[in-house]
VEXLUM-576968 format. One record per residue (C-alpha): residue in one letter; chain; residue number from 1; y, x, z negated. Coordinates in pm, whole numbers, plus 32768, in hexadecimal, padded with zeros to 4 digits. Layout:
res, chain, n, Y, X, Z
a, A, NUM, Y, X, Z $
...
//
This chain:
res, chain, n, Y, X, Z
x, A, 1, DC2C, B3E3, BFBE $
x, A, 2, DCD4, B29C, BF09 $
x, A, 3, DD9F, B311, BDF6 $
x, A, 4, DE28, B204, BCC9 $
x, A, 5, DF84, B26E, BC7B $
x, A, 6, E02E, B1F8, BB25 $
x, A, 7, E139, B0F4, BB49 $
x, A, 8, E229, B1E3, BA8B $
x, A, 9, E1F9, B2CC, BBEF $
x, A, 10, E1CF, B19C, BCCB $
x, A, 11, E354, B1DE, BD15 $
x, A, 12, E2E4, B2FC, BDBB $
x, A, 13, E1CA, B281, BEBD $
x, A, 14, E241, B127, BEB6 $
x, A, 15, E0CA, B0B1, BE80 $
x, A, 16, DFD4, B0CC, BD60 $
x, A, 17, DED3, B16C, BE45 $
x, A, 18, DF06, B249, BF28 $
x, A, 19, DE2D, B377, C038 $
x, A, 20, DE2C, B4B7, BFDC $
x, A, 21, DD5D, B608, C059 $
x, A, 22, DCEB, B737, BF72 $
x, A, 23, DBA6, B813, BF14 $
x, A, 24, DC26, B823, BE04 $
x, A, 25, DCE9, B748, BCE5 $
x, A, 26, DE0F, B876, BCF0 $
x, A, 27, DDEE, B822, BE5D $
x, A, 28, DDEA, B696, BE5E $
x, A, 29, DF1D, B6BE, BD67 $
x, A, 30, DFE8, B7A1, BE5F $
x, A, 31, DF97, B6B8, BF94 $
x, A, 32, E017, B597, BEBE $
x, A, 33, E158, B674, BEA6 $
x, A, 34, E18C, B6CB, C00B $
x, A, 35, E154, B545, C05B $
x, A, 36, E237, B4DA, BF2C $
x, A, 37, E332, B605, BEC5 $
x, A, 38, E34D, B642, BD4B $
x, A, 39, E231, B577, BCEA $
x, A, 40, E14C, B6B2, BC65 $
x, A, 41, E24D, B724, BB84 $
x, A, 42, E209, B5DD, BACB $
x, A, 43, E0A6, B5F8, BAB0 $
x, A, 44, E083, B761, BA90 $
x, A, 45, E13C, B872, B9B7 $
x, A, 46, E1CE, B9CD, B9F3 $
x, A, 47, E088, BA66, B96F $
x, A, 48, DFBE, B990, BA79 $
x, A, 49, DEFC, B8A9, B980 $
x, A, 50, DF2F, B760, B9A3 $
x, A, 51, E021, B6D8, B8C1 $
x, A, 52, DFC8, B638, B768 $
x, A, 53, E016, B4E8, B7A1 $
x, A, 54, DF71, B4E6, B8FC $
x, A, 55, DDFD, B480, B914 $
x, A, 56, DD39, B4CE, BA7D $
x, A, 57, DBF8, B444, BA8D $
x, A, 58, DAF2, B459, BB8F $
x, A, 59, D9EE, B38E, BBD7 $
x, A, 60, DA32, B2F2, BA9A $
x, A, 61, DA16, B442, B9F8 $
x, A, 62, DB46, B4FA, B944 $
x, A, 63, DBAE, B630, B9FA $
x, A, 64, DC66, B777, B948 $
x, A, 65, DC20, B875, BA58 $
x, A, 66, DD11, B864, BB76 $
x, A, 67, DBE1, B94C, BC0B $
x, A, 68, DB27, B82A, BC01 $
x, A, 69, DA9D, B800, BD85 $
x, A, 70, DA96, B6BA, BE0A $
x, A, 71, DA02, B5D4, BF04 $
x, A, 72, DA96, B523, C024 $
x, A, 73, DA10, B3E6, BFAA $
x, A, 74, DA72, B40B, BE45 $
x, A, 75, DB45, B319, BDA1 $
x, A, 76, DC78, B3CD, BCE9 $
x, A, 77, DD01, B2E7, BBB1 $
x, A, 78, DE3A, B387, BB13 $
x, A, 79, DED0, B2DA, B9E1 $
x, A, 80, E011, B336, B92D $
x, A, 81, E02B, B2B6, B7A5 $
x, A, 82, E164, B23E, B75D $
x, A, 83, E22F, B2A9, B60C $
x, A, 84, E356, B239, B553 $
x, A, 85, E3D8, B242, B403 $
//
């Protein structure tokens, strides 16, 4: 499935979209990891929620559940708000 990657993680993939493979969004996330090492950790916390600033929508839907099951043709959009003081 296509999945939109925020530019601050583009330095991982090198490319805003990239294919990924999961059941699951816990899944999608971890194939995303084994393609681009360390790139989980970013979007997804020790206690296996995704992180605060991190929003994972699909099929133009929000997701929370890393349970969630997906589709092979779903379209995966993960943004990343940016902060500062």
């Amino acid at each position: 499935m296509k999945v939109w990657i925020p530019s601050p993680l583009v330095s991982y993939t090198g490319s805003a979209r990239v294919d990924a493979q999961g059941a699951t969004l816990d899944a999608l996330m971890a194939d995303l990891d084994r393609q681009f090492p360390g790139i989980r950790f970013r979007m997804v916390d020790e206690q296996r929620r995704i992180r605060r600033h991190v929003r994972v929508f699909v099929g133009g839907k929000q997701e929370f559940d890393l349970g969630r099951p997906l589709c092979p043709s779903d379209e995966v959009i993960i943004v990343q708000a940016l902060s500062g003081g």
